[in-house]
BAFI-202183 format. One record per residue (C-alpha): x, y, z. Coordinates in pm, whole numbers, m for minus. Layout:
REM BAFI-202183
<atom px="X" py="Y" pz="Z"/>
...
//
This chain:
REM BAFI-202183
<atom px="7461" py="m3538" pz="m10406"/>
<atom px="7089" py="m3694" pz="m10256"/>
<atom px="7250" py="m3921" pz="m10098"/>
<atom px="7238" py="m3758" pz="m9714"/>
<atom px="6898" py="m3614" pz="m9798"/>
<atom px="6730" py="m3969" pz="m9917"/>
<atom px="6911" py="m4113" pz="m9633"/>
<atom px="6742" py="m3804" pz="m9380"/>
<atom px="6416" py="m3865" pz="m9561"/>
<atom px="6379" py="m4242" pz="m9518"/>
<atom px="6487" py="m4184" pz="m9162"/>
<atom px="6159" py="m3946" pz="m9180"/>
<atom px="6245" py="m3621" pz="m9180"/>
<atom px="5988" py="m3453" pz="m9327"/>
<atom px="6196" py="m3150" pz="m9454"/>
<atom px="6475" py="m3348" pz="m9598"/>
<atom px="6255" py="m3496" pz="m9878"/>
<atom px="6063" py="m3124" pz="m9923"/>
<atom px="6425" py="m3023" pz="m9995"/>
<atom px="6464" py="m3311" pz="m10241"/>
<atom px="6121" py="m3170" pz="m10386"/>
<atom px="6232" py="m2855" pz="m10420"/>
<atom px="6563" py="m2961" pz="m10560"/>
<atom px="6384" py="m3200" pz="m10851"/>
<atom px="6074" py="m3075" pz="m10928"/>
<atom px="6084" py="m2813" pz="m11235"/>
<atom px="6343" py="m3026" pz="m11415"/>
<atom px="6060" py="m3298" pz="m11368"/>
<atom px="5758" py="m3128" pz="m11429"/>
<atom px="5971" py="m2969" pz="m11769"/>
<atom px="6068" py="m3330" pz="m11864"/>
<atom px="5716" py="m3428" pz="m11850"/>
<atom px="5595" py="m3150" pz="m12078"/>
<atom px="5843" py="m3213" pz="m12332"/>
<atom px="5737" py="m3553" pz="m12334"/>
<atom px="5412" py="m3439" pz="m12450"/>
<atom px="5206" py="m3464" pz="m12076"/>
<atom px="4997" py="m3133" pz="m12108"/>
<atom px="4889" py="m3246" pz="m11684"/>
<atom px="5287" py="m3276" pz="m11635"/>
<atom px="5179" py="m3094" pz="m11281"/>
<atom px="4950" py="m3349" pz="m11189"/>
<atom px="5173" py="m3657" pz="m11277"/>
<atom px="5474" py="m3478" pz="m11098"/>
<atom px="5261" py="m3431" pz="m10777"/>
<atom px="5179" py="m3804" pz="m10796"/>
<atom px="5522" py="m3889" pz="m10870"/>
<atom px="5658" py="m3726" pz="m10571"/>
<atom px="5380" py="m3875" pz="m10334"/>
<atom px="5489" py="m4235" pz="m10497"/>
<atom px="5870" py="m4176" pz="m10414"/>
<atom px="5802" py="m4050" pz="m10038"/>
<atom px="5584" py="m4408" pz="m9956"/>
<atom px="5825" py="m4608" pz="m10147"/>
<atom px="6194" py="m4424" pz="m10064"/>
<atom px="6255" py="m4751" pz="m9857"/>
<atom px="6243" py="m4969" pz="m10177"/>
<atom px="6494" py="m4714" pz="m10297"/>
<atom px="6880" py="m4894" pz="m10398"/>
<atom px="7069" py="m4645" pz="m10424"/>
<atom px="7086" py="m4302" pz="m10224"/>
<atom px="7256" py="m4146" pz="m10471"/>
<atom px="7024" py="m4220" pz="m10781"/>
<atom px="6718" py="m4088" pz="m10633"/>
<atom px="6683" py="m3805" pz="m10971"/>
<atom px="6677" py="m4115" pz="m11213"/>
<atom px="6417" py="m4318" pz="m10963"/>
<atom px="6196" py="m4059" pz="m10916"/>
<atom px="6208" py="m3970" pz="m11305"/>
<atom px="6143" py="m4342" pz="m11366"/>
<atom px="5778" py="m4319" pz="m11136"/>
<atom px="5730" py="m4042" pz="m11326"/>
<atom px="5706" py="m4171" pz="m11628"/>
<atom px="5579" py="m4450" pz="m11552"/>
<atom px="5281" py="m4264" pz="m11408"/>
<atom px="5258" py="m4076" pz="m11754"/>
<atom px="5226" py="m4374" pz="m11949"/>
<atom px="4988" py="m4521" pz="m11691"/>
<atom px="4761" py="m4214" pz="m11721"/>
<atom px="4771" py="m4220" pz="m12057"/>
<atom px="4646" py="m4564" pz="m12079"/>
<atom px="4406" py="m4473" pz="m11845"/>
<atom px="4258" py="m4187" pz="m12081"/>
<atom px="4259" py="m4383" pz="m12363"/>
<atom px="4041" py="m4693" pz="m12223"/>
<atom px="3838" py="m4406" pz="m12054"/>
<atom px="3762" py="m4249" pz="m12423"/>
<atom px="3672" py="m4608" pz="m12543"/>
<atom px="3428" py="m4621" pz="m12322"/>
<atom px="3272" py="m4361" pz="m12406"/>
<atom px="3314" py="m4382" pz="m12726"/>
<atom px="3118" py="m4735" pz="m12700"/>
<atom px="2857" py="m4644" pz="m12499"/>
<atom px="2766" py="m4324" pz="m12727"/>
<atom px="2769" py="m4551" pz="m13026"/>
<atom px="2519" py="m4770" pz="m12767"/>
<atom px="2300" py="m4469" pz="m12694"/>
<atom px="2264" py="m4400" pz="m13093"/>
<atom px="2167" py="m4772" pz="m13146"/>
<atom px="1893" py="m4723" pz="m12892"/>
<atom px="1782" py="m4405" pz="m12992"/>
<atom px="1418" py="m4417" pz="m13092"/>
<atom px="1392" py="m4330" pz="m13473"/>
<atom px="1211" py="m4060" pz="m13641"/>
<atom px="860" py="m4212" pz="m13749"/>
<atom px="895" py="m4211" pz="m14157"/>
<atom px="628" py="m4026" pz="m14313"/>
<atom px="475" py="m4338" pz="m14475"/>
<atom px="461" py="m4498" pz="m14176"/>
<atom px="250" py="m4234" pz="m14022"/>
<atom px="35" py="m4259" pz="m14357"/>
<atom px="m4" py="m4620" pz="m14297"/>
<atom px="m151" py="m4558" pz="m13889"/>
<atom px="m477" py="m4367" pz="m14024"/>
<atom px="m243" py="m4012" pz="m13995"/>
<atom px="m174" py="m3734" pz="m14300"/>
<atom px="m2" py="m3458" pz="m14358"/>
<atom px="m77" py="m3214" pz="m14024"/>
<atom px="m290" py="m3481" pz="m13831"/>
<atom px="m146" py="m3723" pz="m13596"/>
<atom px="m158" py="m4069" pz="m13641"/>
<atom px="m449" py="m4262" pz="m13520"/>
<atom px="m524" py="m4305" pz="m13153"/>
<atom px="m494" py="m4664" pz="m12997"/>
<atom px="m805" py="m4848" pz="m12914"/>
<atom px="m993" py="m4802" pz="m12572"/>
<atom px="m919" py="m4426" pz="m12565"/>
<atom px="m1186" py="m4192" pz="m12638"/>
<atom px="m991" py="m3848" pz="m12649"/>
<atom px="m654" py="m3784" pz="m12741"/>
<atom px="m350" py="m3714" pz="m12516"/>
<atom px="m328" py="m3478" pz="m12326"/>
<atom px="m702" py="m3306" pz="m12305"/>
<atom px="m962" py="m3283" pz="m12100"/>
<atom px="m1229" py="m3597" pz="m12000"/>
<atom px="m985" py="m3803" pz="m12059"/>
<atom px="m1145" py="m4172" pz="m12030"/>
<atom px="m905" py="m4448" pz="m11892"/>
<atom px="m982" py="m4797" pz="m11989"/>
<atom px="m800" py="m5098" pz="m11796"/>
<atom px="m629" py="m5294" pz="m12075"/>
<atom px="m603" py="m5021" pz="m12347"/>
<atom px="m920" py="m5146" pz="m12487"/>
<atom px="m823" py="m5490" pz="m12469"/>
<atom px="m1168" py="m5699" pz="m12329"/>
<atom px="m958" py="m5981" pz="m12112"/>
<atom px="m736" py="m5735" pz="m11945"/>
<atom px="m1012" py="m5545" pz="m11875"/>
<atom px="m1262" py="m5820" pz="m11747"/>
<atom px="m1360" py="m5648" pz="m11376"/>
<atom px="m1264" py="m5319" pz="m11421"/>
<atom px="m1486" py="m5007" pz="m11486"/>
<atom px="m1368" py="m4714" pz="m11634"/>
<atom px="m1247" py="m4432" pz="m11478"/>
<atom px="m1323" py="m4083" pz="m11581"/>
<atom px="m1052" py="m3787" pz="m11545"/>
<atom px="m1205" py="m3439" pz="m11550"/>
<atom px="m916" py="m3126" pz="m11529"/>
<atom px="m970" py="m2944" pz="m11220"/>
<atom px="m1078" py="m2538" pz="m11287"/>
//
């Protein structure tokens, strides 16, 4: 029943295989969704583009419904391997990003650092006023006397 239109189709006509399209593709695209593909569109549209750049590889004229059913769901199961490495990954890398995630400082931590209840912990050595406020004083080396061998510090008024 394909048979003259594969044949018409190979030999490139254009509107053969849009006839063979027309002919196959909502039994397709409802054998894909009873499959369970909810993108049964998308996998048909593939399908078809599959079958028109490989009709030449195709055996037999007459069995071009079974072929093209055959990319189909081969596509199907290809996508849906595709989706499920896809979730893996990020399913890995969000596991990742909680593993990295910086922690919540415990309370008796903060204790421990020179900080209470209401009152931040203490500042590190070599600045002279907390972060962010005016006059802030910059030391080279955070304080520390080697790194800071031969440099001066630099004063940072806000601008008014």
């Amino acid at each position: 029943m394909d048979g003259p239109l594969v044949r018409a189709a190979r030999g490139g006509s254009q509107s053969a295989f849009a006839r063979l399209v027309t002919a196959h593709e909502r039994s397709l695209r409802g054998f894909l969704r009873k499959s369970g593909f909810s993108d049964a569109d998308d996998i048909a549209q593939e399908a078809f583009l599959a079958a028109w750049s490989s009709l030449g590889r195709l055996r037999d004229d007459d069995g071009f419904r079974a072929w093209l059913f055959g990319i189909a769901w081969r596509k199907a199961l290809d996508q849906g391997r595709a989706a499920r490495r896809a979730a893996h990954r990020d399913e890995v890398w969000r596991e990742e990003q909680a593993a990295d995630a910086p922690r919540e400082v415990d309370p008796a931590d903060r204790l421990a650092a020179g900080g209470g209840p209401g009152r931040p912990a203490a500042r590190p050595a070599g600045l002279r006023h907390p972060l962010p406020g005016p006059g802030l004083v910059a030391r080279r080396g955070g304080g520390n006397p080697e790194l800071a061998a031969g440099h001066r510090e630099v004063a940072c008024e806000p601008r008014t």
